[in-house]
N, CA, C and O atoms as a DFTB+ gen file, in Angstrom:
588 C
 N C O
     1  1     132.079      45.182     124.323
     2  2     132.402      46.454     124.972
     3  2     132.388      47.591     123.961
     4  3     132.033      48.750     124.179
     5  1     132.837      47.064     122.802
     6  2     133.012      48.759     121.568
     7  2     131.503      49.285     121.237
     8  3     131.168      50.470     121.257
     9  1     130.494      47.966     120.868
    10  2     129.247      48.065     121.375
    11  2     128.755      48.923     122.320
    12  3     128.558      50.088     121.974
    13  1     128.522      48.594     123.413
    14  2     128.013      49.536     124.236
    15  2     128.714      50.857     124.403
    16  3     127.996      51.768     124.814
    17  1     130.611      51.277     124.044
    18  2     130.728      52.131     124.166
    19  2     130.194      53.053     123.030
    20  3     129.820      54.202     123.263
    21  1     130.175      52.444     121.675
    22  2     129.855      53.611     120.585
    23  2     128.134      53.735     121.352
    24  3     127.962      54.743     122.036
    25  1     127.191      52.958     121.257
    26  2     125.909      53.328     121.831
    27  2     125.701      54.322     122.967
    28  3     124.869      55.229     122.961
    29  1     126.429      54.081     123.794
    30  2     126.669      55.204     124.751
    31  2     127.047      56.508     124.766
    32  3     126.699      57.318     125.626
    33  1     128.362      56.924     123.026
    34  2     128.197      58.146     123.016
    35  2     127.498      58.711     121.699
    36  3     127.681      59.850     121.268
    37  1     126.628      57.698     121.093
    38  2     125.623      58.019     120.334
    39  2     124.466      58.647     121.238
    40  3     123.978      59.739     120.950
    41  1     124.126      58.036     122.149
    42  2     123.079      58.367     122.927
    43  2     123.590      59.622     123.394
    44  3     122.893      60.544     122.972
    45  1     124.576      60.013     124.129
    46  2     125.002      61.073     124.366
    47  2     125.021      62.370     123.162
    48  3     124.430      63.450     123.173
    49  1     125.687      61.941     122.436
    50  2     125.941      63.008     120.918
    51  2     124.450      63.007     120.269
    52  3     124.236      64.042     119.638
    53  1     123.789      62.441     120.275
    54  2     122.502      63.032     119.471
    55  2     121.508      63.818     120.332
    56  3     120.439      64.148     119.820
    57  1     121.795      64.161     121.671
    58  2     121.362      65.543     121.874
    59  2     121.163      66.908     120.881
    60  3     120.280      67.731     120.639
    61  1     122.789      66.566     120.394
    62  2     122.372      67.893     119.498
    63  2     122.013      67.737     118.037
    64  3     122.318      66.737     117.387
    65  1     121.482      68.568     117.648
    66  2     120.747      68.446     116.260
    67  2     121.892      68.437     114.961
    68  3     121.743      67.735     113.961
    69  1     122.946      69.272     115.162
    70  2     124.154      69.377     114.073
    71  2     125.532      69.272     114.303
    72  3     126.201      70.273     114.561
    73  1     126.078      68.006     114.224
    74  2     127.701      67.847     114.955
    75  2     128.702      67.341     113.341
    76  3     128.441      66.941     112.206
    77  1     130.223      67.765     114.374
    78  2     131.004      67.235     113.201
    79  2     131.757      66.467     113.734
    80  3     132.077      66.777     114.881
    81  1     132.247      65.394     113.256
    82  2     132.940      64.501     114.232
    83  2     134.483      64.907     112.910
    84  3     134.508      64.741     111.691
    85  1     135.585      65.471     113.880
    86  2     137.008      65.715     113.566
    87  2     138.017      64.563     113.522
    88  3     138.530      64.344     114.620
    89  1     138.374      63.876     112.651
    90  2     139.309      62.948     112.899
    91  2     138.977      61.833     112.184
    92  3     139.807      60.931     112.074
    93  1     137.772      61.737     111.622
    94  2     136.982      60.396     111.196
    95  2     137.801      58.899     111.295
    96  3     137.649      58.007     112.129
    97  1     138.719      58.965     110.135
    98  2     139.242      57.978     109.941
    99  2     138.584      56.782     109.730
   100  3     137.355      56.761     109.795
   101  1     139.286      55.672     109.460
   102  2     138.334      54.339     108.837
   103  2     137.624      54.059     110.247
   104  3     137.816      52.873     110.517
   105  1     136.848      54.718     111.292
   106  2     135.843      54.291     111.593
   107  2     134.243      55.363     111.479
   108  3     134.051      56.280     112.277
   109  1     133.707      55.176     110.877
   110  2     133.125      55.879     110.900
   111  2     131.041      55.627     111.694
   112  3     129.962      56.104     111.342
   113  1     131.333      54.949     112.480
   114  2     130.143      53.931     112.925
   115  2     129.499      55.354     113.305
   116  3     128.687      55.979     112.623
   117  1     130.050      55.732     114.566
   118  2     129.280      56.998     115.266
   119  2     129.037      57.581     114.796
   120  3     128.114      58.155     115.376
   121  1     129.379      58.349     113.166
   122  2     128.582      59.313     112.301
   123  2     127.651      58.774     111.924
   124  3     126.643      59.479     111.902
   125  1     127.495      57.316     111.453
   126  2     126.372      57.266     110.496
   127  2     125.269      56.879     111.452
   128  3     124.135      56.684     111.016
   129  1     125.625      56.726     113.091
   130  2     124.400      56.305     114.173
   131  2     123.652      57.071     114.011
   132  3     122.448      56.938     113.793
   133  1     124.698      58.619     114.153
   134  2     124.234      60.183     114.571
   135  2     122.902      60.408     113.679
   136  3     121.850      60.818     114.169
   137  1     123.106      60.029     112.038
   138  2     122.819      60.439     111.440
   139  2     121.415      59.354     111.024
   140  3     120.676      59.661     110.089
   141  1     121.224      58.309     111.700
   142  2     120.127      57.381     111.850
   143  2     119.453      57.606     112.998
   144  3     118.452      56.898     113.112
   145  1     119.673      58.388     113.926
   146  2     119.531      59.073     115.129
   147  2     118.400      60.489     114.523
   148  3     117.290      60.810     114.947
   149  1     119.121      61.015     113.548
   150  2     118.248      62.299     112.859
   151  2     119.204      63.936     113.260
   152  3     118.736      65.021     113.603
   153  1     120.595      63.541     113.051
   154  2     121.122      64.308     113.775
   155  2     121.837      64.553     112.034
   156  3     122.068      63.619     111.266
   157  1     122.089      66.071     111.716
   158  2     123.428      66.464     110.385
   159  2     124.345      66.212     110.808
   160  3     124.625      66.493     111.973
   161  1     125.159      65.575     109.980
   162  2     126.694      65.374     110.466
   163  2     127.526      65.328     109.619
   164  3     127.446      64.664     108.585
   165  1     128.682      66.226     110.045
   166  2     129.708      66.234     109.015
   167  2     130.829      65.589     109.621
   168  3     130.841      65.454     110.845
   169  1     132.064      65.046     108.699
   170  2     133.012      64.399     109.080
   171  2     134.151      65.532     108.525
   172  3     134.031      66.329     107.594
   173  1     135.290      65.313     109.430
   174  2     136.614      65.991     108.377
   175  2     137.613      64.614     108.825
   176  3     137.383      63.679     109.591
   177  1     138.850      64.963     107.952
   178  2     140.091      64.062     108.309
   179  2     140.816      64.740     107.483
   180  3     140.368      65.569     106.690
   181  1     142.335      64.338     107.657
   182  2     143.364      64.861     106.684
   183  2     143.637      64.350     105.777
   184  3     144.392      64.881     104.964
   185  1     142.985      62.824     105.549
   186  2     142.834      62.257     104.224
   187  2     141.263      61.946     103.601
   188  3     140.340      62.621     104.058
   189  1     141.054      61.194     102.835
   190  2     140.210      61.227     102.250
   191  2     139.883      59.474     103.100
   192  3     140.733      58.596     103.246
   193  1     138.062      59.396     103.637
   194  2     138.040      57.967     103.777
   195  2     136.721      57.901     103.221
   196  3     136.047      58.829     102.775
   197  1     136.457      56.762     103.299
   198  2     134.831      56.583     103.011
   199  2     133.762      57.115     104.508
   200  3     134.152      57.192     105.673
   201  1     132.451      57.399     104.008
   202  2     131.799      57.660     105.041
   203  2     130.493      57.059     104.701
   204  3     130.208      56.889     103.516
   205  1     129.468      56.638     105.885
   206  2     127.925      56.284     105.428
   207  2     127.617      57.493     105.041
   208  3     127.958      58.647     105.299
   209  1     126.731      56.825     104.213
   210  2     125.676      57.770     103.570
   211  2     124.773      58.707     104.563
   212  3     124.435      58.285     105.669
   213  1     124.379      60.105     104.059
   214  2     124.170      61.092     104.988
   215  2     124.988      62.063     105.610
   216  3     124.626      63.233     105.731
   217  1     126.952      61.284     106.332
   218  2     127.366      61.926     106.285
   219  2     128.143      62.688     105.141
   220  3     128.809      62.298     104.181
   221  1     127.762      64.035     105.668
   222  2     129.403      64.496     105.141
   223  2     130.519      65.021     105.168
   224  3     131.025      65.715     106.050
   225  1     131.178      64.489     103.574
   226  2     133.075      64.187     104.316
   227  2     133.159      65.894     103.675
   228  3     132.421      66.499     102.897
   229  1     134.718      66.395     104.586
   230  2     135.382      67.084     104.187
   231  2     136.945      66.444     104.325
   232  3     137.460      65.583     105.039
   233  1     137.317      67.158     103.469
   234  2     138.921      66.762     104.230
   235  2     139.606      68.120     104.276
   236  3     139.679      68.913     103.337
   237  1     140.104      68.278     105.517
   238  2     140.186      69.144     106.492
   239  2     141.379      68.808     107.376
   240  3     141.625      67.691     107.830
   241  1     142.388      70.388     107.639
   242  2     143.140      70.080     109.026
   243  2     142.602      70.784     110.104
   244  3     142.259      71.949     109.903
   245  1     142.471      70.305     111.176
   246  2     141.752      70.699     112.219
   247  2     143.077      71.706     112.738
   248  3     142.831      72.844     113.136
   249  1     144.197      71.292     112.705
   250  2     145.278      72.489     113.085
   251  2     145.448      73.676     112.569
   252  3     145.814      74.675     113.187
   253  1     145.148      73.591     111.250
   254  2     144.698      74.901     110.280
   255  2     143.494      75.202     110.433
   256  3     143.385      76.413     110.236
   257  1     142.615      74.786     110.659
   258  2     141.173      75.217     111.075
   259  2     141.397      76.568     112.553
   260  3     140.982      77.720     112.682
   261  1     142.280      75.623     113.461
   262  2     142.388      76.393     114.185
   263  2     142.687      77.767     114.187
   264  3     142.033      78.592     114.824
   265  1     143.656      78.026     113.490
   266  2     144.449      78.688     112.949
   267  2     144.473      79.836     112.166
   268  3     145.165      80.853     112.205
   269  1     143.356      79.366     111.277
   270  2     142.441      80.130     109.999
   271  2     141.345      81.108     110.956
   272  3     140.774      80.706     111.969
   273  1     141.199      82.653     110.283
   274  2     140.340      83.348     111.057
   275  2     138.733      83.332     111.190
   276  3     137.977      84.113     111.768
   277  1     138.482      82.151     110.440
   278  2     137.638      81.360     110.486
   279  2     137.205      80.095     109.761
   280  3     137.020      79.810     108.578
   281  1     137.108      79.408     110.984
   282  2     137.245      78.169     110.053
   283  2     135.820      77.352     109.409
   284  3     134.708      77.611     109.869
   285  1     136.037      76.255     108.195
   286  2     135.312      76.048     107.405
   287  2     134.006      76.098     107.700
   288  3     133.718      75.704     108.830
   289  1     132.765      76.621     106.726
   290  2     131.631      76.375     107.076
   291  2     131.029      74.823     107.903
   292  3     130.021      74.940     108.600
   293  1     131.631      73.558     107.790
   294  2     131.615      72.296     108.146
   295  2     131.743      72.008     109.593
   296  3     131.396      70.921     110.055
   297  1     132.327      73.138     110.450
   298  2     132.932      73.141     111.740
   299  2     131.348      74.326     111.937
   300  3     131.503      74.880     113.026
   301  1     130.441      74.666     111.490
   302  2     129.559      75.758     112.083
   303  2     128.145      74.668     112.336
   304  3     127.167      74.307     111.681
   305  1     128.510      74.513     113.194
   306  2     127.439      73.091     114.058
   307  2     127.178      72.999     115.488
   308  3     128.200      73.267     116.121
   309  1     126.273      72.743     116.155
   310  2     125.882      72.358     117.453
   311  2     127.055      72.054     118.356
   312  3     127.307      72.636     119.411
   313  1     127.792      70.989     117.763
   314  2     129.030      70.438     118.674
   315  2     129.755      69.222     117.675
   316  3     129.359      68.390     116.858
   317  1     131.426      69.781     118.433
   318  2     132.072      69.250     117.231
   319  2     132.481      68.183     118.337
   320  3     132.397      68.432     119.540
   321  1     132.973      66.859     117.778
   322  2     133.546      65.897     118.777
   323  2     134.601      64.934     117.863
   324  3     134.768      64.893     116.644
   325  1     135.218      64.205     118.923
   326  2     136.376      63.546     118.107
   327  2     136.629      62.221     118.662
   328  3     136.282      62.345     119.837
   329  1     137.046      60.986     118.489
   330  2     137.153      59.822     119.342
   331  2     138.627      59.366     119.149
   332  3     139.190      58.992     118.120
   333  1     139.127      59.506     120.497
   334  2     140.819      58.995     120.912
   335  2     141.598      59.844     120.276
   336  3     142.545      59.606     119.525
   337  1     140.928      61.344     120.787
   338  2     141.792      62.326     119.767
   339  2     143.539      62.614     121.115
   340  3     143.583      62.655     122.345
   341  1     144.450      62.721     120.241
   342  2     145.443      62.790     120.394
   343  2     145.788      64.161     121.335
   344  3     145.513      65.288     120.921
   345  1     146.534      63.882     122.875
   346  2     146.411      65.306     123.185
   347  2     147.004      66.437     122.434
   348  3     146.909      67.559     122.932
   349  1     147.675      66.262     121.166
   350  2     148.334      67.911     120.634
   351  2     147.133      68.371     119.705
   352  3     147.253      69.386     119.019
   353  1     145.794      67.492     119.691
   354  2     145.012      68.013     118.835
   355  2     143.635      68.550     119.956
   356  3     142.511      68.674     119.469
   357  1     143.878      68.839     121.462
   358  2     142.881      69.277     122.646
   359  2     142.611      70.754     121.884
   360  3     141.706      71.173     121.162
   361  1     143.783      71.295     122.380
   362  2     143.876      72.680     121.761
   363  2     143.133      73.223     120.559
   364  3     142.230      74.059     120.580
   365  1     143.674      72.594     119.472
   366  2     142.948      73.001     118.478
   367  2     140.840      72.797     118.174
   368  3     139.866      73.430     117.765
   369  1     141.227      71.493     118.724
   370  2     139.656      71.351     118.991
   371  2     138.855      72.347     119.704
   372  3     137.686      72.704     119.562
   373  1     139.984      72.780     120.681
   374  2     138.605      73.792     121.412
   375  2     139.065      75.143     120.959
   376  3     138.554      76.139     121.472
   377  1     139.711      75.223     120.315
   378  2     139.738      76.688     119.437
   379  2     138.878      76.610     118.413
   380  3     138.174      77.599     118.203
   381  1     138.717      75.232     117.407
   382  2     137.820      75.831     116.382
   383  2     136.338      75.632     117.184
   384  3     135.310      75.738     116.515
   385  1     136.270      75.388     118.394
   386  2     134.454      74.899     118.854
   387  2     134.229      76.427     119.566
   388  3     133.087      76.850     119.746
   389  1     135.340      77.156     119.926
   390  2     135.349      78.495     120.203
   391  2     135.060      79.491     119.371
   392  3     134.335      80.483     119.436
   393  1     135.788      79.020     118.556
   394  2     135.329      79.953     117.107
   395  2     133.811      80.048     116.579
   396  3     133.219      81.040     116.154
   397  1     133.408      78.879     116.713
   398  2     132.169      78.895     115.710
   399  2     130.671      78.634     117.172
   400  3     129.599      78.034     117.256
   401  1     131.372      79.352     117.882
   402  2     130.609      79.037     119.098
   403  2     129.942      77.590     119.239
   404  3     128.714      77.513     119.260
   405  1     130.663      76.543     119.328
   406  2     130.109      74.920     119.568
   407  2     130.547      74.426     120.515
   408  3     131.605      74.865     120.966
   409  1     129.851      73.288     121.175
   410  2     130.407      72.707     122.783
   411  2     131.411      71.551     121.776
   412  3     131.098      71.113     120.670
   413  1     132.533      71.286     122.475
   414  2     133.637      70.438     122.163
   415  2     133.594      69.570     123.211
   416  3     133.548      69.853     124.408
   417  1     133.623      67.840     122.380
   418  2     133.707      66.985     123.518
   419  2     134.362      65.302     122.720
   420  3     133.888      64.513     121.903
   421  1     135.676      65.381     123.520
   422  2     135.795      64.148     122.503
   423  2     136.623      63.109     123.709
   424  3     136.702      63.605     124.833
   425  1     137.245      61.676     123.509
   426  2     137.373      60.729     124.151
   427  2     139.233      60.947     123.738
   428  3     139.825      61.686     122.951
   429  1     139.759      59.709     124.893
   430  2     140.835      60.059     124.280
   431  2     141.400      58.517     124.451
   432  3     140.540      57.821     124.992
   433  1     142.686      57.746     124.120
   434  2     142.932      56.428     124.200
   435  2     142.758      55.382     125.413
   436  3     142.841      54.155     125.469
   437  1     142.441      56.538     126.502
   438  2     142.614      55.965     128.042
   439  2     143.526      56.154     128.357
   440  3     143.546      55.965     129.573
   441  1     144.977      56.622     127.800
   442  2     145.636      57.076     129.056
   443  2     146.169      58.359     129.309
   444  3     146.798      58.699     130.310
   445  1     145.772      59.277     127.996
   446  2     146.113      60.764     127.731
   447  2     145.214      61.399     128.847
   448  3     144.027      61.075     128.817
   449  1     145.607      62.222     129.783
   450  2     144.996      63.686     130.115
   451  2     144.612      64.424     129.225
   452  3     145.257      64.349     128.179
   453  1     143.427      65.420     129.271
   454  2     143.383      66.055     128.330
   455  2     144.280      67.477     128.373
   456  3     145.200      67.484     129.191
   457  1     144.104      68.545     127.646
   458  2     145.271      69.169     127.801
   459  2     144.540      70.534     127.707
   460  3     145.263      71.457     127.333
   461  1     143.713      70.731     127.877
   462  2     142.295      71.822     127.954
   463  2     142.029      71.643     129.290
   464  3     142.315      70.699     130.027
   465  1     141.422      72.709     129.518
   466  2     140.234      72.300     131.118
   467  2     139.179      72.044     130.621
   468  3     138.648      72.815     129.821
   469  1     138.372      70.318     131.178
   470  2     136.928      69.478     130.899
   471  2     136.590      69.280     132.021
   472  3     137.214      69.274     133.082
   473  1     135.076      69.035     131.644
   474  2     134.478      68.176     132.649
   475  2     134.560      67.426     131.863
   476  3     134.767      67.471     130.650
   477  1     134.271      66.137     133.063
   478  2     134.168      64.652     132.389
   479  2     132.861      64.107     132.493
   480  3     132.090      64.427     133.397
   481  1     132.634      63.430     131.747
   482  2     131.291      62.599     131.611
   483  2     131.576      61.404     131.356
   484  3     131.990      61.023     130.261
   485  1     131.336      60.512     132.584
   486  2     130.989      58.909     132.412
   487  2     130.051      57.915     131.472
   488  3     128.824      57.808     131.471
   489  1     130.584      57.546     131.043
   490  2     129.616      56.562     129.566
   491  2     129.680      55.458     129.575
   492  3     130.818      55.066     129.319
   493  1     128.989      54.709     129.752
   494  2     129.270      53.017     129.433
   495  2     130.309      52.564     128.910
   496  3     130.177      52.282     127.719
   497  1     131.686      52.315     129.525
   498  2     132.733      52.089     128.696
   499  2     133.702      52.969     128.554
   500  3     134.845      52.580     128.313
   501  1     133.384      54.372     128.689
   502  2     134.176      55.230     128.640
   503  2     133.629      56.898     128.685
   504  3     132.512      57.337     128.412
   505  1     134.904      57.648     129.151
   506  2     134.721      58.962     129.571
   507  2     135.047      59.653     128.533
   508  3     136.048      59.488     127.835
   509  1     133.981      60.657     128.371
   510  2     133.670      61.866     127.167
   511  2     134.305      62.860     128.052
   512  3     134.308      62.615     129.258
   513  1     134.736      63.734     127.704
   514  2     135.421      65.038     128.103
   515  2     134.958      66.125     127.331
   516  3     135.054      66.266     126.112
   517  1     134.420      66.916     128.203
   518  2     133.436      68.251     127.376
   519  2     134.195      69.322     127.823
   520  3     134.142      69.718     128.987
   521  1     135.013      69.894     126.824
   522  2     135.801      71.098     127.075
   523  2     134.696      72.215     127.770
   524  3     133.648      72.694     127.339
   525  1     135.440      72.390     129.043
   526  2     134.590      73.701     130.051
   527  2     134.877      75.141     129.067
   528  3     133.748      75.613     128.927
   529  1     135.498      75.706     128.606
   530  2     135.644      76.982     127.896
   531  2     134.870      77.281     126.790
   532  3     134.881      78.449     126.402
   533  1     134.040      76.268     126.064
   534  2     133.574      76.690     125.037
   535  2     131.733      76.168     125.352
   536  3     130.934      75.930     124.446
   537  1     131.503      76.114     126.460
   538  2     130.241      75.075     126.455
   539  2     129.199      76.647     126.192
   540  3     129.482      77.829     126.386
   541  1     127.966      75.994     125.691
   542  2     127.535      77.166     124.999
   543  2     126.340      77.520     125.544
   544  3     125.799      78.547     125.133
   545  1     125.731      76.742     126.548
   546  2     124.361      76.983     127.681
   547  2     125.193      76.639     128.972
   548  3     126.215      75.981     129.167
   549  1     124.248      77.426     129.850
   550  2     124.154      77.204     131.275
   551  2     124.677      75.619     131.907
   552  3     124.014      74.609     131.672
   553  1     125.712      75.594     132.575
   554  2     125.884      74.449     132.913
   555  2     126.833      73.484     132.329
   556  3     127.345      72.472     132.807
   557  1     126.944      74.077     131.120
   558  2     127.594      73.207     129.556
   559  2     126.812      72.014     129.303
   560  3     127.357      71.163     128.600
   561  1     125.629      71.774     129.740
   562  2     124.994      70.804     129.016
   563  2     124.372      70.672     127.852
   564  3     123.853      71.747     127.549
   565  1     124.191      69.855     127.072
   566  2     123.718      69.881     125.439
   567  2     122.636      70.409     125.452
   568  3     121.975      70.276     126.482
   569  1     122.041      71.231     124.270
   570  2     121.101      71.672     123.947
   571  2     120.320      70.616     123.510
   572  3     120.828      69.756     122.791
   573  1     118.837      70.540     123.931
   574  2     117.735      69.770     123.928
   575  2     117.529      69.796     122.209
   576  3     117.349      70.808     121.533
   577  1     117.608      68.426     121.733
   578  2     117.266      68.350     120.210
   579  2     116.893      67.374     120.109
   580  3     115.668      67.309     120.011
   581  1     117.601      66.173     120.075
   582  2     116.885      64.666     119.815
   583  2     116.951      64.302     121.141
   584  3     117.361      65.056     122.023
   585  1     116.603      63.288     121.300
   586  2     116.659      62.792     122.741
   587  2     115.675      62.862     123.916
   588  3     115.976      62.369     125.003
């Protein structure tokens, strides 16, 4: 099942050509797909982890990102996303994808609501949530890049 779900929002996330995935932490599978996919990708976290090669790390608070009157060059990408992000971190996510004009779309443990207004998107395994306020074309669908 973790299988088909990371494949599912690889396939999904490499629509766009430049994403940052917020939160990394010791998994870092879906960046380095992205990035075997042909997609830039940067990672942040609040600590320091390892990442595949290609990506890259920052270490970064996404709450201060928010926060900051603009945040890091690393967050200025296609679409930022996050996996089983925590609802006190909805908010901030779609403030910095607001900021740097990027579509925000991340998963959450299965039983959090999100705490933004999303649409949802069904995935093999699991539902992506694409914050409605920051989507950046017609429709909020991804901009045509890989895929």
């Amino acid at each position: 099942m973790k299988h088909r779900r990371e494949a599912a929002l690889v396939g999904r996330l490499s629509r766009y050509d430049s994403l940052c995935e917020v939160g990394v932490g010791r998994r870092p599978d879906v960046a380095g797909a992205l990035v075997d996919a042909g997609c830039a990708v940067a990672a942040t976290d609040v600590r320091e982890f390892p990442v595949p090669e290609g990506v890259e790390f920052v270490r970064d608070d996404l709450v201060d990102a928010s926060e900051a009157a603009t945040p890091g060059e690393h967050y200025h990408v296609d679409a930022l996303y996050a996996l089983n992000l925590p609802p006190e971190l909805h908010r901030p996510l779609r403030d910095v994808a607001r900021a740097v004009d990027a579509d925000g779309l991340f998963t959450t443990l299965g039983f959090d609501e999100p705490a933004v207004p999303v649409r949802r998107e069904q995935l093999d395994g699991e539902t992506l949530y694409v914050v409605d306020a920051d989507a950046r074309t017609s429709g909020g669908s991804a901009p045509s890049g890989h895929g």
